[in-house]
TISEKE-954205 format. One record per residue (C-alpha): residue number from 1; residue in three letters; z negated, x, y negated. Coordinates in Angstrom, 1 decimal, always signed. Last residue first. Layout:
# residues N
<node><fido>NUM</fido><zadren>ALA</zadren><w>Z</w><u>X</u><v>Y</v></node>
...
//
This chain:
# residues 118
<node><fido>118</fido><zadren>UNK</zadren><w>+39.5</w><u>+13.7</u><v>-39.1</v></node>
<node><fido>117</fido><zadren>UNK</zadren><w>+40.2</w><u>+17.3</u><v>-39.1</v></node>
<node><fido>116</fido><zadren>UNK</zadren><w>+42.8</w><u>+17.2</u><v>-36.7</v></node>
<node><fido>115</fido><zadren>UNK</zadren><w>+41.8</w><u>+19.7</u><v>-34.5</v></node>
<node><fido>114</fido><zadren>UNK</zadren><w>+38.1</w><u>+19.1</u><v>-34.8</v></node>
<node><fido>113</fido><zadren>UNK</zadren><w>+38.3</w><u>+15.7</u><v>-33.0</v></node>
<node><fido>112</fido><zadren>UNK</zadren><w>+39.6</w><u>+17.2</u><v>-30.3</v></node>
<node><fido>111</fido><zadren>UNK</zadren><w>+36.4</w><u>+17.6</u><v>-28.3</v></node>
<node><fido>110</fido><zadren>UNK</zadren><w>+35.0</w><u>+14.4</u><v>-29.6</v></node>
<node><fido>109</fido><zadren>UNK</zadren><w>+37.8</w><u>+12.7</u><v>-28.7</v></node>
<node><fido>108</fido><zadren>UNK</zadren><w>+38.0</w><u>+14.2</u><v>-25.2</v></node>
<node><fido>107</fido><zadren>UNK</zadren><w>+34.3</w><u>+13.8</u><v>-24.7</v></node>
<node><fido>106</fido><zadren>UNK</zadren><w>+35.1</w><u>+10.1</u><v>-25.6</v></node>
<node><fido>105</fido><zadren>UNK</zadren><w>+37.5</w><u>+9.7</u><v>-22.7</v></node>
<node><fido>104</fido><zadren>UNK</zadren><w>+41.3</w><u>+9.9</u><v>-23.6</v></node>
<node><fido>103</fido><zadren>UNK</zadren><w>+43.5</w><u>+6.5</u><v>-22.8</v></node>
<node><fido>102</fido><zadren>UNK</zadren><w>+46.3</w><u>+7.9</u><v>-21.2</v></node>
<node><fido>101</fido><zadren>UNK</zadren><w>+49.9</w><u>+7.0</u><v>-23.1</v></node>
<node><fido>100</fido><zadren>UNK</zadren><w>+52.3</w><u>+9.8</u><v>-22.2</v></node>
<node><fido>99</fido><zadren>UNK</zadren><w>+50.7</w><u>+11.7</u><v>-25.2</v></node>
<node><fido>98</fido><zadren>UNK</zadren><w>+47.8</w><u>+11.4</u><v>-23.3</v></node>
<node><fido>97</fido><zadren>UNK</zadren><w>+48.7</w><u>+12.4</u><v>-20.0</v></node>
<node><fido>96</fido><zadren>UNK</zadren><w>+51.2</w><u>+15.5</u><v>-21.6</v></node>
<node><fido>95</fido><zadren>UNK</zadren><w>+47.9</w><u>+16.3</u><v>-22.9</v></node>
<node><fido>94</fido><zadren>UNK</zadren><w>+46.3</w><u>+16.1</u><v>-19.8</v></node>
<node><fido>93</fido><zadren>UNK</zadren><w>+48.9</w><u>+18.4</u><v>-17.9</v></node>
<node><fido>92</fido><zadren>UNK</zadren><w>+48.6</w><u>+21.0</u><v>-21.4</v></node>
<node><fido>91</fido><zadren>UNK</zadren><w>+45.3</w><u>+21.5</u><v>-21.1</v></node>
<node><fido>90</fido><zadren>UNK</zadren><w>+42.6</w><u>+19.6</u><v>-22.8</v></node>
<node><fido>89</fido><zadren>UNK</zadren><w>+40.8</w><u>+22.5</u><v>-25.4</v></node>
<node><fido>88</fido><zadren>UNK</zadren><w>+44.0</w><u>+25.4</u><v>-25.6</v></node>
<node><fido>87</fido><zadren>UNK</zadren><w>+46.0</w><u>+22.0</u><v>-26.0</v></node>
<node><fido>86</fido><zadren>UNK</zadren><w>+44.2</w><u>+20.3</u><v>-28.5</v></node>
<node><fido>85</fido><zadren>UNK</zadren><w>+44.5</w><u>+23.7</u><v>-30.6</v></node>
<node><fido>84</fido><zadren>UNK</zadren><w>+47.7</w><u>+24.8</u><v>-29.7</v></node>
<node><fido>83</fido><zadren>UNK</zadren><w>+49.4</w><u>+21.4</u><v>-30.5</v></node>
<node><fido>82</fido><zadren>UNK</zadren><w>+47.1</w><u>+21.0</u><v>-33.7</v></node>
<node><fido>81</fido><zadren>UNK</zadren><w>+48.5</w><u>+24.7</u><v>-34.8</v></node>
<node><fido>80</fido><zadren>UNK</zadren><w>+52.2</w><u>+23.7</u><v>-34.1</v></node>
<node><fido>79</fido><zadren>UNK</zadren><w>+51.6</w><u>+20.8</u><v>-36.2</v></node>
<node><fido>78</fido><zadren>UNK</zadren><w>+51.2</w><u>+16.8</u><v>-35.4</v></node>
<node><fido>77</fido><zadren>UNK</zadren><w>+53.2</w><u>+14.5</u><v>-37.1</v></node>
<node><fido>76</fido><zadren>UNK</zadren><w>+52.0</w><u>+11.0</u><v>-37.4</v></node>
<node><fido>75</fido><zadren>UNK</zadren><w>+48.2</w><u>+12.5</u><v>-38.5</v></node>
<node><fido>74</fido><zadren>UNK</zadren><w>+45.1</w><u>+10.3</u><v>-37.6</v></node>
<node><fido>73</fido><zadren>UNK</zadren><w>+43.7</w><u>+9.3</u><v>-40.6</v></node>
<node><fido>72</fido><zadren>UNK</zadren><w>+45.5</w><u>+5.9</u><v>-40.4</v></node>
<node><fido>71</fido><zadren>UNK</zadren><w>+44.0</w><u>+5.0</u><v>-37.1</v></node>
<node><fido>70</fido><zadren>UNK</zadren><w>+40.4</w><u>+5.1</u><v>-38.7</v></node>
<node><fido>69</fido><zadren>UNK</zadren><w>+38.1</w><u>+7.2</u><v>-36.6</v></node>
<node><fido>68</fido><zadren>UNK</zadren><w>+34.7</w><u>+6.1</u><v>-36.0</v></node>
<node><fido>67</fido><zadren>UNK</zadren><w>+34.0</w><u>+5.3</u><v>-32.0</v></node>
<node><fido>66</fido><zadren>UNK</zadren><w>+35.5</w><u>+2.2</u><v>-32.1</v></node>
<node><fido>65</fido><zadren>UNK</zadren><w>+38.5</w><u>+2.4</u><v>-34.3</v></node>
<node><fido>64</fido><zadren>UNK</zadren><w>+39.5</w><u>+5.5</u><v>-32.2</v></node>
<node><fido>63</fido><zadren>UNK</zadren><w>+39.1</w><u>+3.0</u><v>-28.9</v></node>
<node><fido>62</fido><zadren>UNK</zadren><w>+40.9</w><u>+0.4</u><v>-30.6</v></node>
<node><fido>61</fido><zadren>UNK</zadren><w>+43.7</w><u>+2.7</u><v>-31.6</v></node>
<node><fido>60</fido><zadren>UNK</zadren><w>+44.1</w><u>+4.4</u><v>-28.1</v></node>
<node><fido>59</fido><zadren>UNK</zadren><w>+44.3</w><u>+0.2</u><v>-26.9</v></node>
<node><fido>58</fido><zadren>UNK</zadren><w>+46.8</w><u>-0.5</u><v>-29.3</v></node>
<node><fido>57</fido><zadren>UNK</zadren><w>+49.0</w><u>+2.1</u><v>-28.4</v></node>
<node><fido>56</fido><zadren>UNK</zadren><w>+49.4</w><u>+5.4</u><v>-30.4</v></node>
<node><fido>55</fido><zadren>UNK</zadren><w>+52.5</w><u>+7.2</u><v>-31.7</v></node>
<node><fido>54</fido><zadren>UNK</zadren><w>+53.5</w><u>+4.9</u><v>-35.0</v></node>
<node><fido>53</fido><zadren>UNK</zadren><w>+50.0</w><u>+3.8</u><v>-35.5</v></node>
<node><fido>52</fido><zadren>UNK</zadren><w>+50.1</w><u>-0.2</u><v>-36.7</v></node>
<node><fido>51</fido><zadren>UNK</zadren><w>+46.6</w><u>-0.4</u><v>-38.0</v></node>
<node><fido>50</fido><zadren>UNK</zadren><w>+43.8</w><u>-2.9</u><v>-37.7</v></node>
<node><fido>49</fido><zadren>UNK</zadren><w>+43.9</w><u>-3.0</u><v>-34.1</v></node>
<node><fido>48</fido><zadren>UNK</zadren><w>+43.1</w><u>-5.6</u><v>-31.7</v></node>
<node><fido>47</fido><zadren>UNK</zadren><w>+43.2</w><u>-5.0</u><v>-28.1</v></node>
<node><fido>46</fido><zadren>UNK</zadren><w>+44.1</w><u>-7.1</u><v>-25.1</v></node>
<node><fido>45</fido><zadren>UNK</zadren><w>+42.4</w><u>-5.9</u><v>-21.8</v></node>
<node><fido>44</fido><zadren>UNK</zadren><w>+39.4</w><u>-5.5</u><v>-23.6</v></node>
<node><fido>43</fido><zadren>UNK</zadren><w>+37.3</w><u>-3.4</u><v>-21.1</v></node>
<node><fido>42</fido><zadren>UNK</zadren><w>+37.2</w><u>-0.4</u><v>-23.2</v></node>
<node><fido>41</fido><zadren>UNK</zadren><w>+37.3</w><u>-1.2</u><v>-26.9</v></node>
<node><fido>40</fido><zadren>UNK</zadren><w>+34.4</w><u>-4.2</u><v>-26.1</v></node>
<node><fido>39</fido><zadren>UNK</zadren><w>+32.1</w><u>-1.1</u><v>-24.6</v></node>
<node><fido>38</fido><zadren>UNK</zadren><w>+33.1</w><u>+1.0</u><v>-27.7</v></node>
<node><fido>37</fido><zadren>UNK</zadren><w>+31.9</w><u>-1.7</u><v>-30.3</v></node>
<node><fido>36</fido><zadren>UNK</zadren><w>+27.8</w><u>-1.7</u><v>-29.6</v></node>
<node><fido>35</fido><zadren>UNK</zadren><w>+28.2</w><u>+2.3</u><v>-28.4</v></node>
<node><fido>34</fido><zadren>UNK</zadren><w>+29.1</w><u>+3.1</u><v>-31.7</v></node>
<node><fido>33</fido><zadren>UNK</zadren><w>+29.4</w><u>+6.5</u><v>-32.0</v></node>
<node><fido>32</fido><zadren>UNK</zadren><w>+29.2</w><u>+8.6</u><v>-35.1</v></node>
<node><fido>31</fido><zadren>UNK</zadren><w>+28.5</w><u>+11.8</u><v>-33.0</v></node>
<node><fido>30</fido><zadren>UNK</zadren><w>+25.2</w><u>+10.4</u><v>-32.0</v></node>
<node><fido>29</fido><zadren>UNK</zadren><w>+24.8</w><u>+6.6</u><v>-33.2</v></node>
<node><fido>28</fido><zadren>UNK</zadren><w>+21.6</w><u>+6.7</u><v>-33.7</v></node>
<node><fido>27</fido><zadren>UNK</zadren><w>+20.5</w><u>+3.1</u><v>-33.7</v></node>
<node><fido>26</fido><zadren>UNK</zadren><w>+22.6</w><u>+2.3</u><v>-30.3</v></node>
<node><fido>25</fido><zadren>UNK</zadren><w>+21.6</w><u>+5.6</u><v>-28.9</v></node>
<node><fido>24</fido><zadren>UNK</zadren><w>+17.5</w><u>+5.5</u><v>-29.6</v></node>
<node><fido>23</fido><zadren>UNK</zadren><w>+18.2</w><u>+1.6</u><v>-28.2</v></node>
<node><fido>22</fido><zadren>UNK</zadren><w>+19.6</w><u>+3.0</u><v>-24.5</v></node>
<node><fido>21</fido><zadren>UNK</zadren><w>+17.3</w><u>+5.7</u><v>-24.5</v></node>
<node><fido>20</fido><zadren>UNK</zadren><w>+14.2</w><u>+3.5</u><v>-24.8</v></node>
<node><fido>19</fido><zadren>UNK</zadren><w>+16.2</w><u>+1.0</u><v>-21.8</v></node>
<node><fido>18</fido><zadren>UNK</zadren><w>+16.6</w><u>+4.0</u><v>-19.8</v></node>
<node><fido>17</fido><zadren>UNK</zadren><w>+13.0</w><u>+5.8</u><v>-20.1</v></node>
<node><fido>16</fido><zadren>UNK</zadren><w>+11.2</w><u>+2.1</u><v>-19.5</v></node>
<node><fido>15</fido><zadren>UNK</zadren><w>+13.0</w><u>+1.7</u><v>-16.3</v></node>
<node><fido>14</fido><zadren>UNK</zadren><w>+11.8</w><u>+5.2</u><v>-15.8</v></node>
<node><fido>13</fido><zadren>UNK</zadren><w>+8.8</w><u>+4.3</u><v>-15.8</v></node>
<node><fido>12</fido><zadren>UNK</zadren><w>+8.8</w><u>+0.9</u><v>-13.8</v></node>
<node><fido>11</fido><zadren>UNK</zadren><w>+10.7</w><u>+2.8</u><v>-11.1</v></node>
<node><fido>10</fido><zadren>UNK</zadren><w>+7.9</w><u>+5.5</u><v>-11.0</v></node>
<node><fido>9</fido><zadren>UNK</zadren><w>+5.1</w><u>+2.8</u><v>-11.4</v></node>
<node><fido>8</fido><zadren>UNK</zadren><w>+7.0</w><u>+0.9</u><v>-8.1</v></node>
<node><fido>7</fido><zadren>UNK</zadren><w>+6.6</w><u>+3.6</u><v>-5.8</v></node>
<node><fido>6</fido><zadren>UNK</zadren><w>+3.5</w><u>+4.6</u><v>-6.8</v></node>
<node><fido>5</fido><zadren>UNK</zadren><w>+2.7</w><u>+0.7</u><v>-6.2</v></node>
<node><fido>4</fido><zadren>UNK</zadren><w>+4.1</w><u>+1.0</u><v>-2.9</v></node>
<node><fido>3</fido><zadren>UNK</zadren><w>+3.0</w><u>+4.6</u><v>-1.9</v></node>
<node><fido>2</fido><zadren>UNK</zadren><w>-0.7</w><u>+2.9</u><v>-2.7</v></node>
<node><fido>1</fido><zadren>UNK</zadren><w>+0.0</w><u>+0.0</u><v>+0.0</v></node>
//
């Protein structure tokens, strides 16, 4: 009977961990992230975007919209320097991915983010 209740304190705490963690994100927002319009971005099967981006699809758009990034500040012509730069971060198979119309993951973002300057 005492493993039990061990058993179920442990689970209780870090029940408790997880749901504190879960609100310390959604009032930070850690790298301007909000995790309140991200989870919408990515299982919308039909996304909205506020801007018409010439080389991204409506869902890439949502997701940037999401996580901080206006659409329009994202360049339409990329330079030789942002190529090498995203490139020598993602590889060149993933970016190929990408520009091919892969959704990037938010590490990705975040990773690239610096490239562009946005």
């Amino acid at each position: 009977m005492e493993i039990i209740k061990k058993i179920f304190m442990v689970i209780g705490i870090i029940f408790t961990i997880l749901i504190l963690l879960i609100g310390v994100i959604i009032i930070i927002k850690p790298y301007g992230i909000d995790i309140t319009k991200i989870i919408p971005a990515i299982l919308n099967k039909t996304p909205i975007s506020s801007y018409d981006h010439p080389y991204l699809t409506t869902q890439q758009e949502s997701i940037l919209e999401s996580v901080g990034i206006n659409p329009e500040d994202v360049p339409t012509q990329i330079t030789p320097q942002q190529q090498e730069c995203t490139t020598s971060i993602l590889g060149a198979e993933r970016i190929n991915k990408i520009m091919a119309g892969e959704i990037p993951t938010l590490i990705e973002i975040i990773q690239i983010k610096s490239c562009f300057d946005l």
